[in-house]
NUDO-440897 format. One line per 10 residues: their letters; for each residue x, y, z of C-alpha. Coordinates in Angstrom, 1 decimal, decimal comma. Layout:
// NUDO-440897
A = X:Y:Z ~ ...
***
This chain:
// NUDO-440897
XXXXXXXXXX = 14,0:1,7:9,2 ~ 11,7:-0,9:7,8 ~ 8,3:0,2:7,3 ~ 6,0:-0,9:9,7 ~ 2,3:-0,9:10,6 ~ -0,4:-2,5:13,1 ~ -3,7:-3,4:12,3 ~ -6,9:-3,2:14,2 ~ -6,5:-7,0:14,4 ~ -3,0:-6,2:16,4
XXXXXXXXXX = -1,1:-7,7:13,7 ~ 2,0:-6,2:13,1 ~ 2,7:-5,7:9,7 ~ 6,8:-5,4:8,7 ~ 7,5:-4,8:4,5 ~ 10,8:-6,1:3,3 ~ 12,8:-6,1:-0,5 ~ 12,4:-8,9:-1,9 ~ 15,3:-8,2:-3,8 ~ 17,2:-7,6:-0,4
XXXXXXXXXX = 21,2:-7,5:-0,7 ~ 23,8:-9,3:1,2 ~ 24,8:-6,0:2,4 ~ 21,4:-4,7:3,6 ~ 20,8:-8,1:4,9 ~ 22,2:-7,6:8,6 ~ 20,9:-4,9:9,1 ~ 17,3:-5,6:8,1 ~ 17,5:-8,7:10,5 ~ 18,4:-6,5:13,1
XXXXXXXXXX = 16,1:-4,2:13,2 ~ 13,0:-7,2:12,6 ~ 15,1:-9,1:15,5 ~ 13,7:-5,5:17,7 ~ 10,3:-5,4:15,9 ~ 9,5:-8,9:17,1 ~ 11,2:-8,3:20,4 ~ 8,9:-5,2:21,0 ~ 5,8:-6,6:19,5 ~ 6,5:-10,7:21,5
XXXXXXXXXX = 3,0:-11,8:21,0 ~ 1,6:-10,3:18,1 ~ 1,2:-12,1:15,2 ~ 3,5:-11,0:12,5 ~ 2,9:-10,8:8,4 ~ 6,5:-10,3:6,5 ~ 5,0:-8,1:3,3 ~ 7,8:-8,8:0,5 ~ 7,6:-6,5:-2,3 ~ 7,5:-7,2:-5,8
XXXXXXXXXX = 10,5:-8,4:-7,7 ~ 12,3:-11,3:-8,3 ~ 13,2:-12,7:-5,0 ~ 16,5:-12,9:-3,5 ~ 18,3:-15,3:-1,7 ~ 19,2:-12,9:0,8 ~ 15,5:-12,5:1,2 ~ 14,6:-15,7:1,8 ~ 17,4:-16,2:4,0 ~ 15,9:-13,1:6,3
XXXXXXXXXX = 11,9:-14,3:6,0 ~ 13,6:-17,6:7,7 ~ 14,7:-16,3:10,0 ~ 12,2:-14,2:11,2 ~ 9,5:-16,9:10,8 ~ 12,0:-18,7:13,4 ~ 11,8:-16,7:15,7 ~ 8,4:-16,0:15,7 ~ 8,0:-20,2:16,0 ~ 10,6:-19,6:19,0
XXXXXXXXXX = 8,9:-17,1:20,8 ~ 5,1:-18,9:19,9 ~ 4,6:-16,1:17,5 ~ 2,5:-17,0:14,9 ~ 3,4:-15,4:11,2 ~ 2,8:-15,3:7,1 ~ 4,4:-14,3:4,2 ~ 2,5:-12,0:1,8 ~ 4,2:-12,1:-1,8 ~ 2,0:-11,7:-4,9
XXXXXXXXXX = 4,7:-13,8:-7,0 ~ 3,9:-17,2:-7,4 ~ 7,6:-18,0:-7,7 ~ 8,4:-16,2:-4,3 ~ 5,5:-18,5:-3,2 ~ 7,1:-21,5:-4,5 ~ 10,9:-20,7:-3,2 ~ 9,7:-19,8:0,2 ~ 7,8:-23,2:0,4 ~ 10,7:-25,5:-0,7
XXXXXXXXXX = 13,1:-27,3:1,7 ~ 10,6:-25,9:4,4 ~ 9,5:-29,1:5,2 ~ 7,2:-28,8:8,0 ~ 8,5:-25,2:9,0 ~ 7,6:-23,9:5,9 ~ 5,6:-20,3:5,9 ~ 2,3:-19,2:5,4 ~ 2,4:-17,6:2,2 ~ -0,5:-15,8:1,2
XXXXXXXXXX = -1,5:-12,9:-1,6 ~ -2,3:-10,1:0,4 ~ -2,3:-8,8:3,2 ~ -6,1:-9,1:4,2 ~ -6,3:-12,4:3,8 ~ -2,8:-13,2:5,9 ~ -4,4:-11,1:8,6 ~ -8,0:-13,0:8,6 ~ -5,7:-16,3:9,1 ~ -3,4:-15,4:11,8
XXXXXXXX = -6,6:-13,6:13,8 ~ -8,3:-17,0:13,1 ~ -4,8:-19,1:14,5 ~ -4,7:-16,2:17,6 ~ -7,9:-16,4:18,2 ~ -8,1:-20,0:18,1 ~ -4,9:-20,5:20,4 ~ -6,3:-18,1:23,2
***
C-alpha cells in the first residue's frame, strides 16, 4: 500500500520510491491507477523520495501524470533532487510535470490552478 494522505486543500498526496524496481513497478501503478480513480477530481502531488531516481520511476510518475491530464486532473512532482527535477522534465515536451521542492509549495500551485479552473 502506497502511503497516502489528503490535505486541507483536498489535495491528495501519494509518496513513491524513487528508486522503484521493475518488479514493484506494476504493482505501484496499480494501486495509483485506484487512488486517482477514487480521488477523480482532486488534484494530485506524486511525493518521490530521496535517492537516485529510477527509470522505473519515471516511467510510473508518467503515467500517472497521464492520467491525471486524461481525467482533467491536475498534478506535480515533489522531488528535492535537482537531477530527478531535470530527468522528469526531459523529452516532456509540453506534457512535462510540475516539479516542485516540497510539498507546500506543490500544494499552494495546484489550489491556485483548481481554484483558478472552477
Amino acid at each position: 500500500m502506497l502511503p497516502v494522505k489528503v490535505t486541507d486543500r483536498g489535495v491528495l498526496i501519494i509518496r513513491l520510491q524513487a528508486d522503484l524496481d521493475i518488479d514493484r513497478r506494476a504493482t505501484t501503478a496499480c494501486a495509483i491507477d485506484r487512488l486517482l480513480s477514487s480521488h477523480r477530481s482532486s488534484p494530485v502531488v506524486l511525493e518521490l523520495t530521496d535517492g537516485a531516481l529510477s527509470p522505473s520511476a519515471v516511467s510510473t510518475v508518467s503515467r500517472a501524470i497521464r492520467i491525471c491530464r486524461d481525467a482533467g486532473t491536475t498534478a506535480a512532482v515533489v522531488t528535492p533532487s535537482p537531477d530527478a527535477r531535470r530527468v522528469l522534465g526531459i523529452g516532456a515536451g509540453a506534457h512535462a510535470p510540475e516539479v516542485h521542492t516540497t510539498i507546500p509549495l506543490a500544494v499552494a500551485a495546484l489550489s491556485v490552478t483548481a481554484g483558478a479552473a472552477a
